[in-house]
C-alpha positions in Angstrom: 45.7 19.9 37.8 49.2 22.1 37.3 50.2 24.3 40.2 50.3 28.0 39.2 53.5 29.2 37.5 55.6 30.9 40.4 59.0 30.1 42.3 58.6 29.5 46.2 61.3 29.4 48.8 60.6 26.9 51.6 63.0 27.5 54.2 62.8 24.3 56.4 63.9 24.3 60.3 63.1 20.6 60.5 66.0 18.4 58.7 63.8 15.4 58.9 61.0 16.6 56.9 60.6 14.1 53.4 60.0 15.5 50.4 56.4 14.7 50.2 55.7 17.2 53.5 57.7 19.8 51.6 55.7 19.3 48.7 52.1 19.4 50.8 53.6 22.8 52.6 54.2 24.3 48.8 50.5 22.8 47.7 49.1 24.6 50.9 51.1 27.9 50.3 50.2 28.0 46.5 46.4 27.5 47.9 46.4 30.2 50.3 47.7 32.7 47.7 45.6 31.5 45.1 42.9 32.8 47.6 44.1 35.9 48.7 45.4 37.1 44.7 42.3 37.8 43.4 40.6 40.9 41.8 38.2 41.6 44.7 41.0 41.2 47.3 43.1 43.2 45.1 40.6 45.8 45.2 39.7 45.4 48.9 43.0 45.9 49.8 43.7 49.4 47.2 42.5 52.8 47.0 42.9 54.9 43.8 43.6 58.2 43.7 43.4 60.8 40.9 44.3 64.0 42.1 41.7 65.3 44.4 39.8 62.6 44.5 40.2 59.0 46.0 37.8 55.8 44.6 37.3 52.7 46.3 35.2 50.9 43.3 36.7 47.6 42.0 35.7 49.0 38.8 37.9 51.8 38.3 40.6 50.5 40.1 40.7 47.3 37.8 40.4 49.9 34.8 43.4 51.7 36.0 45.6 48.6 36.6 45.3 47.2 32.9 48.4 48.8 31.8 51.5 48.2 32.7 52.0 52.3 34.2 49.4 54.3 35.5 48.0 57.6 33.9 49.7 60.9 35.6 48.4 62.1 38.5 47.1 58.5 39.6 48.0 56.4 42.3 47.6 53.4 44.0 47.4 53.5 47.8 47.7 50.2 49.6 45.6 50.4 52.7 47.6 47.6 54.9 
């Protein structure tokens, strides 16, 4: 299976680390954001708001996320 296209910086501490324990750190970093990068996690994670009104529902925030810029007056809160 091919890894997911992204660029990760491991900054190492240990100098005696091989290249195959850098390479199972990457493999369980690229898991743990697989995980945590999905739709519902997105949507767990964001409120939308459109003017006087703020939606939690996957669907409308998904809707509202297809394009590249939201409409005016809309906005993504992060709730972190």
């Amino acid at each position: 299976m091919r890894g997911p296209k992204r660029d990760i910086l491991v900054i190492v501490k240990d100098q005696y680390l091989s290249d195959q324990d850098i390479e199972q750190e990457v493999q369980y970093l690229n898991e743990m954001l697989r995980v945590t990068e999905t739709h519902a996690e997105f949507c767990k994670a964001h409120e939308l708001v459109n003017r006087n009104h703020i939606t939690n529902r996957p669907g409308k925030i998904l809707k509202a996320i297809r394009f590249t810029e939201l409409q005016p007056f809309r906005f993504l809160i992060n709730k972190n």
